[in-house]
C-alpha positions as CSV (number, residue, x, y, z in Angstrom):
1,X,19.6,-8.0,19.5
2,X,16.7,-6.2,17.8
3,X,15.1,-3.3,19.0
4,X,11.8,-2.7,20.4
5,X,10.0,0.3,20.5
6,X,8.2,-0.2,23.5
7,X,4.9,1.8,23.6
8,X,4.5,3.2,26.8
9,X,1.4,4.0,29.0
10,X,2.2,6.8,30.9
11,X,-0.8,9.0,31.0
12,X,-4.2,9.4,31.3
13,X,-5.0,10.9,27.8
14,X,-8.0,11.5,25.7
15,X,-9.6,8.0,25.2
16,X,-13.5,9.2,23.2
17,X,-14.2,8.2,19.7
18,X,-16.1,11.2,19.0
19,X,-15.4,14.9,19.3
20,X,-18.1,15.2,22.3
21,X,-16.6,13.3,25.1
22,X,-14.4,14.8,27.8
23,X,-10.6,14.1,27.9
24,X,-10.1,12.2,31.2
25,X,-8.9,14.2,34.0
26,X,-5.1,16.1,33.8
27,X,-3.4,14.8,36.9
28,X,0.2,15.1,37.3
29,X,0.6,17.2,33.7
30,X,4.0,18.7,34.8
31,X,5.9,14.9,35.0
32,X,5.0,14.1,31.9
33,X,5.4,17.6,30.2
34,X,8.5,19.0,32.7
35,X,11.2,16.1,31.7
36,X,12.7,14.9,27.9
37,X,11.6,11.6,29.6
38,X,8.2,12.5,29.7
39,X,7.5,13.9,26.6
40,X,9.4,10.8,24.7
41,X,6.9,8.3,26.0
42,X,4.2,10.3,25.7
43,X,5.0,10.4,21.7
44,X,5.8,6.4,21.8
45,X,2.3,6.5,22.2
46,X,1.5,7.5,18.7
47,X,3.1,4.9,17.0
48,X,0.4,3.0,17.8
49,X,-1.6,4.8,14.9
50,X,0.5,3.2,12.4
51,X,-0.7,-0.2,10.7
52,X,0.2,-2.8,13.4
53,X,0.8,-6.4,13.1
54,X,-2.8,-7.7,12.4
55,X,-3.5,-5.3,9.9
56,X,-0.8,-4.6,7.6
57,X,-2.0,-6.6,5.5
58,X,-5.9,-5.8,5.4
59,X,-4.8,-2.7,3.8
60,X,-3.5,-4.6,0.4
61,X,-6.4,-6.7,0.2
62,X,-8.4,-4.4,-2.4
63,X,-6.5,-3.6,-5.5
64,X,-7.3,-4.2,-9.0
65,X,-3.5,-6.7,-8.9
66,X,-4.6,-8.7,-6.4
67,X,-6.8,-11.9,-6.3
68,X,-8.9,-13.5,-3.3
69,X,-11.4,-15.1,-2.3
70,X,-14.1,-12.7,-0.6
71,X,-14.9,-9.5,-0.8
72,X,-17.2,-6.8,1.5
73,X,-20.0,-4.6,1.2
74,X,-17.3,-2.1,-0.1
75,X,-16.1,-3.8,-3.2
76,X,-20.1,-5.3,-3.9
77,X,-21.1,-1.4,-3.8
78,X,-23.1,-2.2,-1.0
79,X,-21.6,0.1,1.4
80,X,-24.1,2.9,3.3
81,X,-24.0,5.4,5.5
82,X,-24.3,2.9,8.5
83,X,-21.7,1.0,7.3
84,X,-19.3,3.8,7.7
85,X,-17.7,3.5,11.7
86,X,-14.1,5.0,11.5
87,X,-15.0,8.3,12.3
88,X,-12.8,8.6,14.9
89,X,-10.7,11.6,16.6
90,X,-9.4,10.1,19.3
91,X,-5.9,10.0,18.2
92,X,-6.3,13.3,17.0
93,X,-7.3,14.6,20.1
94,X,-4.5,13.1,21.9
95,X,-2.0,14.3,19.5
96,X,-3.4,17.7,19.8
97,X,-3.2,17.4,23.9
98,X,0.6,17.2,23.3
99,X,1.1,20.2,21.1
100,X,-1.2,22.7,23.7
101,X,0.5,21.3,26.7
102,X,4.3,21.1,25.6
103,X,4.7,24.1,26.9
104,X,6.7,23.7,29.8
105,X,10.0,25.3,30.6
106,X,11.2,23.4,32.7
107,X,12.2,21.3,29.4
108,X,14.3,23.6,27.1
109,X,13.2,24.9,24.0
110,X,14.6,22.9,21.2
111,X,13.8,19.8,23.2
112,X,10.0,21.0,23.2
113,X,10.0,21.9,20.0
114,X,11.6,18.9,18.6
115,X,8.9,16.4,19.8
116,X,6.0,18.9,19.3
117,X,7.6,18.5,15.5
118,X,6.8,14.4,16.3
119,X,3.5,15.0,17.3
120,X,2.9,17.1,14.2
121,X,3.8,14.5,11.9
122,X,1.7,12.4,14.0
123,X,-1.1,15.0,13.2
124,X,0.1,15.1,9.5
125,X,-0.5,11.4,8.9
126,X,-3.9,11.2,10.9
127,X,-4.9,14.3,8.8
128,X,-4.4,12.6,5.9
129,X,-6.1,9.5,6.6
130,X,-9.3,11.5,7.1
131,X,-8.7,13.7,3.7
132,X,-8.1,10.5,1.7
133,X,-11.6,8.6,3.2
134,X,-14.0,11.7,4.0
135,X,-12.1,14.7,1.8
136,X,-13.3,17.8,3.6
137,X,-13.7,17.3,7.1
138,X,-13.2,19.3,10.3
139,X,-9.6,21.3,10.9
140,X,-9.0,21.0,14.8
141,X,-5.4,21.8,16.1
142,X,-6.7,21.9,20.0
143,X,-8.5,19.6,22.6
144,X,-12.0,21.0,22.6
145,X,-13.5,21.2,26.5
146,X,-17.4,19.7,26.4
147,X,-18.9,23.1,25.5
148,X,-16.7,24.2,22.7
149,X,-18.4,25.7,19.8
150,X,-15.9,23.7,17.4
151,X,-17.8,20.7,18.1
152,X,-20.2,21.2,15.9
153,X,-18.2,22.7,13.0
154,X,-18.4,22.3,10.1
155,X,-16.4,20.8,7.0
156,X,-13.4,22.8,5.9
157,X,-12.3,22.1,2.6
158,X,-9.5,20.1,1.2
159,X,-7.6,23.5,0.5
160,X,-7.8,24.0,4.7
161,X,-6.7,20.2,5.1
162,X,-3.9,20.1,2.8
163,X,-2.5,23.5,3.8
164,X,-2.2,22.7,7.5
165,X,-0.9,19.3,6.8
166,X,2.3,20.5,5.2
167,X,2.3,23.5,7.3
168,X,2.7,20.3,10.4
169,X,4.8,18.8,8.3
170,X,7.5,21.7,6.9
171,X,7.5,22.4,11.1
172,X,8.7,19.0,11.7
173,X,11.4,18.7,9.0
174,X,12.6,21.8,10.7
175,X,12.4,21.0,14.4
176,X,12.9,17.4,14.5
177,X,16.7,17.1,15.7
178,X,17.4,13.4,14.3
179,X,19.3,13.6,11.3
180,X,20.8,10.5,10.9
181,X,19.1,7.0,10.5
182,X,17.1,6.1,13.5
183,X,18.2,2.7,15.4
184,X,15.7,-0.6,13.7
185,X,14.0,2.5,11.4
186,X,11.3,2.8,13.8
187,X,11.0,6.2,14.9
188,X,10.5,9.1,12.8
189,X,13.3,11.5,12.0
190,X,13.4,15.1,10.1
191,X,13.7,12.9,7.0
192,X,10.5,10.9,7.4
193,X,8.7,14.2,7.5
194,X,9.7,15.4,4.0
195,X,9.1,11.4,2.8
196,X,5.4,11.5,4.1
197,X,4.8,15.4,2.5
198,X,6.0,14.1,-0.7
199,X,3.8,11.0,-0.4
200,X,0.8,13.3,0.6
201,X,1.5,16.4,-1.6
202,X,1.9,13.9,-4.5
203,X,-1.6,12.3,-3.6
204,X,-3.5,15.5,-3.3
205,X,-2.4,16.8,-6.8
206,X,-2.9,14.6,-8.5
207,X,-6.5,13.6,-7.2
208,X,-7.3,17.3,-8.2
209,X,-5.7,16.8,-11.4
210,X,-7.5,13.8,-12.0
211,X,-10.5,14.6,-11.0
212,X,-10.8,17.9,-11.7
213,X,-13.8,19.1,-14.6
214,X,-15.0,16.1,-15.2
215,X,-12.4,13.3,-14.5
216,X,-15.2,11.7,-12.0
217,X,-19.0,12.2,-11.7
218,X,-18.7,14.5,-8.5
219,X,-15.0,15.8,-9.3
220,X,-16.0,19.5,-9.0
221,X,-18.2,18.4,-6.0
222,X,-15.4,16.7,-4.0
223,X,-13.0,20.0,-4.9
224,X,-15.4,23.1,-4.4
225,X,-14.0,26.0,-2.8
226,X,-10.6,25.0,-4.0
227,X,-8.3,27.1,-5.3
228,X,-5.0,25.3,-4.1
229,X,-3.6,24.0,-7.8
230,X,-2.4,21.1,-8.6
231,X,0.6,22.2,-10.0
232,X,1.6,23.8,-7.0
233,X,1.2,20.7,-5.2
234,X,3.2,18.1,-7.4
235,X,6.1,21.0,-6.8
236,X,5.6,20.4,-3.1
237,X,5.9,17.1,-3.4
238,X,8.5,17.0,-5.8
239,X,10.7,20.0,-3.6
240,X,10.0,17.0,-0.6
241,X,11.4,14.4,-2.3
242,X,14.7,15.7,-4.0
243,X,15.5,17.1,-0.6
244,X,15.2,13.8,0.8
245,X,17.2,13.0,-2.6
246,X,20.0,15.1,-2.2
247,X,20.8,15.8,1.9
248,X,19.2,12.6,3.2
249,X,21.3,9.3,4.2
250,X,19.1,6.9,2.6
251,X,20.3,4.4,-0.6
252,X,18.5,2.2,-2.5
253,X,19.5,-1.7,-1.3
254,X,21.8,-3.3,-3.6
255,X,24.0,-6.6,-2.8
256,X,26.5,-7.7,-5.5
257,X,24.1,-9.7,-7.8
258,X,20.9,-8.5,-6.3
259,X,18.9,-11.4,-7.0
260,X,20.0,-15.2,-5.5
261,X,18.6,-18.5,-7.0
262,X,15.1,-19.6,-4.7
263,X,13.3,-16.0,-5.0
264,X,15.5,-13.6,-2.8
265,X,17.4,-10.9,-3.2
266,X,18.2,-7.4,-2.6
267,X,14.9,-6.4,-3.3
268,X,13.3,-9.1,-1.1
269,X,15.5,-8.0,2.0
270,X,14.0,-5.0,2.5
271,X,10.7,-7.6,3.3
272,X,11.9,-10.9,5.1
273,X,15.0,-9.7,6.7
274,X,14.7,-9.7,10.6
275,X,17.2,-6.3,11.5
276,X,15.4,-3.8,8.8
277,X,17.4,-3.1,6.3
278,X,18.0,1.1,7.8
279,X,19.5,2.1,4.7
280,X,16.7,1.9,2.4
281,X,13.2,1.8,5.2
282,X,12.9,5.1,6.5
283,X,10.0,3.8,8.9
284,X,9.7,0.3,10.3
285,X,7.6,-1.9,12.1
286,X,9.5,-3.9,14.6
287,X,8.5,-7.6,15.1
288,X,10.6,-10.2,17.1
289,X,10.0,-13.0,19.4
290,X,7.8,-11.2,21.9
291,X,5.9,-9.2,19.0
292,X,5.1,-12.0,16.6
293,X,3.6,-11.1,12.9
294,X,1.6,-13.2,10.8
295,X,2.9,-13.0,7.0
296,X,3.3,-16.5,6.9
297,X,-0.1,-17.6,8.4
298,X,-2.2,-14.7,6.4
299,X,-0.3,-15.5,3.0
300,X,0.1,-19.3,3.3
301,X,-2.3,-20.7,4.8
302,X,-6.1,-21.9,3.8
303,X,-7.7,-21.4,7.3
304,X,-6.9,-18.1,8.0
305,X,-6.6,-14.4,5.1
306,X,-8.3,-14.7,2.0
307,X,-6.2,-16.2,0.1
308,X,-4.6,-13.4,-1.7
309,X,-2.4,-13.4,-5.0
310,X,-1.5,-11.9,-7.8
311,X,-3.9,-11.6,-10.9
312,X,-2.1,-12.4,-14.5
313,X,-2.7,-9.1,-15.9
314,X,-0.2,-7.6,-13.6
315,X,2.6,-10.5,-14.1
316,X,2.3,-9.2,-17.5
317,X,3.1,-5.8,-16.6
318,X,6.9,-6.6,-15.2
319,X,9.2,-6.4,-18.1
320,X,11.6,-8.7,-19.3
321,X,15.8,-8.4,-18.2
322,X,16.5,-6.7,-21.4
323,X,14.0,-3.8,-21.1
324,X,11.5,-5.5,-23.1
325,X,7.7,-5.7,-23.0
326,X,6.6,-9.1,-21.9
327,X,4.9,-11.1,-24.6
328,X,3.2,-14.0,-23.1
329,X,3.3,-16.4,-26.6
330,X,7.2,-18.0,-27.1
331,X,8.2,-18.3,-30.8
332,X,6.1,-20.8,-31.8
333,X,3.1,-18.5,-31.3
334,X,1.8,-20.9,-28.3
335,X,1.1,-19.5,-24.6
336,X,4.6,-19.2,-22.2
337,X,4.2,-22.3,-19.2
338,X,4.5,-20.9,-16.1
339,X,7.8,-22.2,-15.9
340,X,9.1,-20.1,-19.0
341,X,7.1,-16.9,-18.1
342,X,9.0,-16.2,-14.8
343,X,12.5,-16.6,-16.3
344,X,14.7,-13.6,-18.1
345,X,12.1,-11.4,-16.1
346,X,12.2,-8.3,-14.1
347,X,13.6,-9.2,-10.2
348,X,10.8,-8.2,-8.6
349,X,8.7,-10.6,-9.9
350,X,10.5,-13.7,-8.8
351,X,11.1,-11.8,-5.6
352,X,7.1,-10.9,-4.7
353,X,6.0,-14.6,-6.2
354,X,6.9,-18.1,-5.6
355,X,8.1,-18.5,-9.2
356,X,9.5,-21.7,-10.8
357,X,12.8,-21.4,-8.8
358,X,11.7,-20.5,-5.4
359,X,12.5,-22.6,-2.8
360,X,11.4,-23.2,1.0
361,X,12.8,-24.7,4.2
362,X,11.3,-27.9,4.8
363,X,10.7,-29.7,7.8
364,X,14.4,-30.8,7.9
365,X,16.1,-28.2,7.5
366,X,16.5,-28.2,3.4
367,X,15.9,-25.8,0.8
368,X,13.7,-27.5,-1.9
369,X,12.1,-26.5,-5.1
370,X,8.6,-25.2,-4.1
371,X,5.6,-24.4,-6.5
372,X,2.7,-22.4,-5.4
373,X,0.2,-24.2,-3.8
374,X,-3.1,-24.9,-5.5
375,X,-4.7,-26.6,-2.1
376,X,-6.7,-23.4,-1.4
377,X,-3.5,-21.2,-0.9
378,X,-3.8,-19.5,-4.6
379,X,-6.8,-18.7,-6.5
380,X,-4.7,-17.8,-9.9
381,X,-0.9,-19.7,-9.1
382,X,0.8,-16.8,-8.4
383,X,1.5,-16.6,-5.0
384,X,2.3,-14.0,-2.8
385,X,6.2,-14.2,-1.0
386,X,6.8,-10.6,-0.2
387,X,6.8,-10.2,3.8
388,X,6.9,-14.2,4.1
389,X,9.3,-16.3,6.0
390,X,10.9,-19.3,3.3
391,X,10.7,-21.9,5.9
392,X,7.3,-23.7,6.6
393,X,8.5,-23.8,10.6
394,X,6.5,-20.2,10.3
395,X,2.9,-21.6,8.4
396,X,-0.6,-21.6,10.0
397,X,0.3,-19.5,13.1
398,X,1.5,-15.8,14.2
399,X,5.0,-16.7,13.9
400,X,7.2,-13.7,11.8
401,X,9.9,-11.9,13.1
402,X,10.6,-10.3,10.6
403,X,10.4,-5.9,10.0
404,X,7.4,-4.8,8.4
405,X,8.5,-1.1,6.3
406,X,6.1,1.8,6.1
407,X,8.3,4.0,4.4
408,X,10.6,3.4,1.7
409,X,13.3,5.4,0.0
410,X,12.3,3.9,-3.4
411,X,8.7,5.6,-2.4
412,X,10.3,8.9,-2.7
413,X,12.4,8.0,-5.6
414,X,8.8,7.0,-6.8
415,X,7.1,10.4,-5.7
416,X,9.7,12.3,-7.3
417,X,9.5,10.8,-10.9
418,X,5.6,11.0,-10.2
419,X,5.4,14.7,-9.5
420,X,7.8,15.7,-12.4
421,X,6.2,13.4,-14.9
422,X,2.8,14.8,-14.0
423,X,4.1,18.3,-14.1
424,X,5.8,17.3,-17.7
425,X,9.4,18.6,-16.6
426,X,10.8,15.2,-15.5
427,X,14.5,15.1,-17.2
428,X,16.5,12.0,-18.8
429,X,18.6,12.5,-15.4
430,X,15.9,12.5,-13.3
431,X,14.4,9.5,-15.2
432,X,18.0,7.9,-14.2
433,X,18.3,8.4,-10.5
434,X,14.8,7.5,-10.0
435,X,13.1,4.9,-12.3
436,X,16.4,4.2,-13.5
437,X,18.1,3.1,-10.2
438,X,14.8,0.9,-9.5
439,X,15.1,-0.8,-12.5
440,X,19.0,-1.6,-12.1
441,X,18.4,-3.4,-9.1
442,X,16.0,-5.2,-10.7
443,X,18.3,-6.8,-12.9
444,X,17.3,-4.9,-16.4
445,X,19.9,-4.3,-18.4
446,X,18.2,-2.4,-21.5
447,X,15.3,-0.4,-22.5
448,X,14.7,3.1,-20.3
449,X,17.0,3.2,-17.8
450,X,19.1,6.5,-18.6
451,X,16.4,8.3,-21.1
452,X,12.7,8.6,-20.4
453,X,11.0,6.8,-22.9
454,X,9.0,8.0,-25.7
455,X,6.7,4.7,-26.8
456,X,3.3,3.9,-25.1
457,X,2.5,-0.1,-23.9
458,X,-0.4,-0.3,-25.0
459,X,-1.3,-3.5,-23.1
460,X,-0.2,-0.8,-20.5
461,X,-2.2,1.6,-20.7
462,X,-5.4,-0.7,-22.1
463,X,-5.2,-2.8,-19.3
464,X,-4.9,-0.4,-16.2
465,X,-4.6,3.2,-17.4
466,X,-7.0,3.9,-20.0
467,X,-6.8,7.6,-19.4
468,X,-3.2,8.0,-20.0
469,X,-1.1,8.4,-23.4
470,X,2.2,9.7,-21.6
471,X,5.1,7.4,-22.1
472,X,6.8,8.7,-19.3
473,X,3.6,8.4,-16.4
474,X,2.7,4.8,-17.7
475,X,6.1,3.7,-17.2
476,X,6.7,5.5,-13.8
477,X,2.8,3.6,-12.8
478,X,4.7,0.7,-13.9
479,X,6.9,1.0,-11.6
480,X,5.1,2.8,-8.9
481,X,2.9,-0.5,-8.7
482,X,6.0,-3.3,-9.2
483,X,7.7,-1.6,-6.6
484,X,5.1,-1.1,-3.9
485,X,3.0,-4.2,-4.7
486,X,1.2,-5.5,-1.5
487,X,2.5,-2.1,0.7
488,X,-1.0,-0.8,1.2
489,X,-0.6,2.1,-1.8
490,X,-2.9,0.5,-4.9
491,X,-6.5,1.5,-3.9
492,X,-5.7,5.0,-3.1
493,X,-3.2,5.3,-6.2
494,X,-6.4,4.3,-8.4
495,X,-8.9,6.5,-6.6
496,X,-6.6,9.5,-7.1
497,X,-6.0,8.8,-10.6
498,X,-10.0,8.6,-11.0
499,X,-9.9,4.6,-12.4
500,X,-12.3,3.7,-10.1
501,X,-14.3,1.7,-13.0
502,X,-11.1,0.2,-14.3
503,X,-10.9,-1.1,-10.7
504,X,-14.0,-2.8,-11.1
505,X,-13.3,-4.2,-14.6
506,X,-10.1,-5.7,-14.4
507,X,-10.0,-9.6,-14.2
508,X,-8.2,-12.0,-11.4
509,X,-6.5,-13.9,-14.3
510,X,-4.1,-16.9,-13.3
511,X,-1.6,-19.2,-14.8
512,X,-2.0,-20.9,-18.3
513,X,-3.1,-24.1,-17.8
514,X,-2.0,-26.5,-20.7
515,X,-4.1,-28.9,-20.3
516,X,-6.9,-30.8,-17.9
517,X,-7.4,-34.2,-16.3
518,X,-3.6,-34.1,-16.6
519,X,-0.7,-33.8,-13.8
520,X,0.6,-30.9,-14.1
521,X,4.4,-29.6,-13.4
522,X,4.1,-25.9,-13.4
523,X,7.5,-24.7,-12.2
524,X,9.7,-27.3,-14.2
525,X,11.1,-29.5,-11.4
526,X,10.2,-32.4,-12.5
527,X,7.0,-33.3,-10.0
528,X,3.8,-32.5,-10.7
529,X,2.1,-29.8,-9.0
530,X,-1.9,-30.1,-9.6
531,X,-4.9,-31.6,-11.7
532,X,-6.8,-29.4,-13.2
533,X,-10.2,-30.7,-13.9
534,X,-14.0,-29.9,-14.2
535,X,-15.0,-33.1,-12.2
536,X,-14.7,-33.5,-8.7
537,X,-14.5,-37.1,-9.2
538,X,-12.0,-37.4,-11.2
539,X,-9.3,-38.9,-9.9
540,X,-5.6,-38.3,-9.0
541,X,-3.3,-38.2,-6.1
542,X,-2.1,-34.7,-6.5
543,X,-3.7,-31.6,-5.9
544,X,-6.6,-31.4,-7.4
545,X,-8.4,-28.0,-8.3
546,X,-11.8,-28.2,-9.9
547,X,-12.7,-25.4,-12.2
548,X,-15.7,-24.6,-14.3
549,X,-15.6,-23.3,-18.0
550,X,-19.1,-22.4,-17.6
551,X,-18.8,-18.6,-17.0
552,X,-22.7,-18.5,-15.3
553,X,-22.0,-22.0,-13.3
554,X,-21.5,-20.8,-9.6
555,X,-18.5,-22.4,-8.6
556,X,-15.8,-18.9,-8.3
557,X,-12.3,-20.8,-9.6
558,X,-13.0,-20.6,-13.5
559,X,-10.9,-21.4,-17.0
560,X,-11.4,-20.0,-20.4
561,X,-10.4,-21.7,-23.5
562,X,-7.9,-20.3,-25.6
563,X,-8.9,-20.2,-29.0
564,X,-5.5,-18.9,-30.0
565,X,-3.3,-21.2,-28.4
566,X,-1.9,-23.5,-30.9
567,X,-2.1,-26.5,-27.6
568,X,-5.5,-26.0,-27.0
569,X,-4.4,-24.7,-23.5
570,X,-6.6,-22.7,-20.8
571,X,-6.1,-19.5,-18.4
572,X,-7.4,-19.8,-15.0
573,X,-9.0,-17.1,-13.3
574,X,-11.2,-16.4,-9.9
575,X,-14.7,-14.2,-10.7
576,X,-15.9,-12.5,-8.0
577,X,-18.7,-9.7,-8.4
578,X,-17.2,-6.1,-7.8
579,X,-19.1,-3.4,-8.5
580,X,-17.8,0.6,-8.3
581,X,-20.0,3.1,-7.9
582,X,-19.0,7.0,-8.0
583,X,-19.4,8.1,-4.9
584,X,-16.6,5.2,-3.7
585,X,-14.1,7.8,-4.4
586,X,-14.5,8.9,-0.7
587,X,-16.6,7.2,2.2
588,X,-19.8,8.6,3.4
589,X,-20.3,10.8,6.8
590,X,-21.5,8.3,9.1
591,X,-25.2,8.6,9.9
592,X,-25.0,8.7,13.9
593,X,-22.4,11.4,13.4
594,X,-24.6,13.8,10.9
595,X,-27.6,13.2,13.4
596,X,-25.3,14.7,16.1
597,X,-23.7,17.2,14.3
598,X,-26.4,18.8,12.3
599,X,-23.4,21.3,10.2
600,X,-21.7,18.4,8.3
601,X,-22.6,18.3,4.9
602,X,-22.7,14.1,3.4
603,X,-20.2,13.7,0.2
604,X,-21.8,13.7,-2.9
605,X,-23.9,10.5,-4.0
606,X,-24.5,9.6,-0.3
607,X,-27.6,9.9,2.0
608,X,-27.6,13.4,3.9
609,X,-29.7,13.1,7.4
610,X,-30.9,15.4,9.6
611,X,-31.3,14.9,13.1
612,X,-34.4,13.5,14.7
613,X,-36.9,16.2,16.4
């Protein structure tokens, strides 16, 4: 029987979305703050600030890897000051309600002190969220009353943010009592603390090293007043992670083969399986019958999500079983089928797409050979299976049941390599238990797995990390974006690394497409899949997707002749518009809020207002 974390009302908290209001009024304080019972559902309550069910996916939606089919005012540039609306501290406020008022001793102390470390970590995470959209923003560790001066304060800077975020954070690795693995994964324990300082530490050093003299228009802008380094912060983050490493309980997930024939696998547990697999997920969202996700429905279906996959460029990126680069010509010097392309390839792949073995439940009960599905499901044919249910009882409603993970242990294993590879100390041992250890478990079997490497990818670094000329940070990206694919990490991993513009220039690429006005078998079973073609009159009973070669005819789903391919072949790809602008790297100060608070400065290369006299 799974477990649910129940979130539970029991008091009358702060409930504004601005720092003005008034926190509703303090009745009974002492039963919630004078019994262990108390203070445990009063911290249930901020799990609710974590990604829930109907948007854990919204945050994967806009990475350079992933395909779709519309995009917002963000991505077209067109954001503004009025767009901006999640400047919000009510969760703040409540959080910081708990820490003033756990004070009673009628609880005893290391009982106090051990939620008050939850509530920090709470703090920690909601902190961050604000330093990774606004950068500098206010620091308040207390509930203001209607009159405070504090509510109209102004910015502190990201050396004040980051500094009490680990400060919350170091004080809830040391006063959370849990040690061991928490029942489902889905509260935090001391462990989770040090998993989410590495994660943040990690983020904020290398956005200053990044960014730092130059490495963005307004890099010395976003980091004045700084004097926090980023060396010192990468250690932080790496001291967080090989802590983790060395005294935690977690594992990476292995079974004996760690991949099985139909696209699952060790890798893909961690994602489908219904009891979360505790071992590896340090932090879980619960779903079951009564709290019902929608994976299925948001990746599978053409009514609802929009329609996301992954772009071709990134297949690419996943190397082959012997520790190869992937070359996408066979021997013959003509373009892989789709078929031959996910074979002898990393795990991971075949594990996050439907490739040309994966196979789905049908409506009788039988696993059969399934393709990706060209009826409006995938714009480039390589479709998205992470966090969805093989079984098409699950499509076109909220119907999953399965965990969602927040945190990994591979993240950390990730941070760590990060950190050290950024700070150029990472050793051919660390390389091992980190990248290493991934890579095992995704079936390689050669190349770098017990010596960092010393030889650049160039389609590598050409393609997504223009910047870079390590061998041992491209390879850990590699990974860092294989790994976490579709977990919410890839925007803010390219806004700290300063590729903004890369974002913007990278195609949605699909699948080679050998011919048109032809049925089409794309994974090799022996049934055809979809007719490509340019007229929508053109007839066949299959699937029929009509593209344009024309690259200024309107119509989005596009091909482009390869002049190289010895069989005339195609690659289709999706255009949409996406435009980056410099100031993207953080989100403006909301207008309404710099009209009522006259002492926050706007982030560089957005509109500044004053208020109205």
């Amino acid at each position: 029987m799974k477990k649910i974390l129940y979130i539970l009302s029991v008091i009358a908290v702060i409930s504004s979305c601005n720092l003005k209001e008034d926190p509703k009024a303090e009745t009974g304080r002492s039963i919630i703050f004078g019994t262990e019972f108390g203070l445990k559902s009063y911290c249930y309550s901020f799990y609710e600030y974590l990604p829930q069910k109907d948007a854990y996916f919204k945050i994967n939606t806009t990475g350079d890897n992933v395909a779709k089919n519309n995009i917002g005012a963000y991505e077209l540039g067109a954001y503004t000051e009025n767009t901006s609306t999640s400047w919000s501290w009510t969760a703040i406020r409540n959080v910081n309600y708990f820490i003033q008022y756990n004070t009673d001793p009628a609880v005893d102390q290391v009982t106090r002190d051990n939620y008050t470390g939850i509530a920090k970590f709470f703090r920690a995470y909601l902190y961050y969220d604000k330093l990774v959209k606004y950068g500098e923003v206010p620091w308040i560790d207390r509930p203001l009353d209607p009159n405070s001066d504090q509510l109209y304060a102004p910015r502190d800077n990201r050396d004040v943010i980051i500094s009490n975020i680990i400060d919350d954070l170091n004080y809830a690795y040391e006063h959370i009592t849990e040690k061991g693995i928490t029942a489902s994964s889905n509260t935090v324990n001391k462990w989770t603390a040090l998993a989410l300082k590495s994660r943040i530490c990690l983020f904020e050093g290398t956005f200053r090293k990044y960014h730092k003299s130059g490495g963005s228009q307004y890099g010395d802008d976003y980091l004045k007043g700084c004097t926090l380094s980023w060396e010192t912060l990468l250690e932080e983050a790496a001291e967080a992670a090989h802590t983790v490493i060395m005294n935690g309980p977690y594992k990476i997930h292995t079974t004996a083969n760690n991949y099985e024939a139909g696209g699952r696998g060790a890798y893909r547990d961690l994602f489908i399986s219904e009891e979360t697999v505790t071992e590896e997920v340090m932090l879980a969202l619960t779903l079951n019958d009564t709290h019902l996700g929608e994976a299925n429905w948001y990746l599978n279906s053409s009514s609802y999500g929009p329609h996301c996959c992954m772009t071709r460029s990134f297949a690419k990126t996943y190397l082959n079983i012997d520790g190869t680069t992937y070359n996408e010509k066979n021997s013959l010097g003509a373009y892989k089928t789709f078929d031959e392309e996910t074979k002898n390839r990393d795990y991971r792949l075949c594990q996050t797409i439907r490739g040309a073995d994966y196979t789905m439940k049908d409506a009788n009960g039988n696993y059969t050979r399934t393709s990706a599905n060209f009826a409006g499901h995938t714009l480039t044919g390589y479709q998205i299976t992470k966090l969805v249910i093989d079984d098409v009882a699950y499509e076109d409603k909220r119907s999953n049941t399965n965990d969602y993970p927040y945190i990994r242990y591979a993240e950390v294993l990730l941070n760590y390599a990060e950190a050290k590879a950024e700070l150029g100390t990472i050793t051919d041992d660390d390389w091992s238990k980190t990248i290493g250890t991934l890579r095992r478990r995704a079936g390689i079997k050669g190349g770098d797995l017990d010596n960092k490497p010393t030889v650049v990818d160039n389609f590598l670094k050409n393609t997504f990390y223009p910047n870079i000329t390590d061998p041992c940070i491209l390879e850990v990206r590699r990974d860092r974006a294989i790994e976490l694919f579709f977990e919410g990490f890839r925007l803010n991993d390219l806004k700290r690394w300063a590729l903004g513009k890369n974002w913007q220039n990278v195609k949605w690429d699909g699948v080679y497409i050998p011919a048109l006005d032809t049925e089409l078998d794309m994974n090799g079973d022996g049934v055809a899949d979809v007719y490509v073609t340019k007229s929508s009159s053109s007839g066949s009973g299959k699937i029929r997707m009509v593209v344009s070669d024309d690259p200024d005819d309107k119509l989005d789903q596009k091909i482009e002749k390869l002049s190289d391919d010895p069989n005339g072949g195609y690659i289709l790809y999706y255009r949409l518009p996406r435009k980056w602008n410099e100031n993207m790297y953080l989100y403006p100060i909301p207008e309404p809020t710099q009209q009522k608070n006259p002492n926050l400065s706007q982030n560089p290369g957005w509109i500044s207002f004053t208020p109205s006299k």
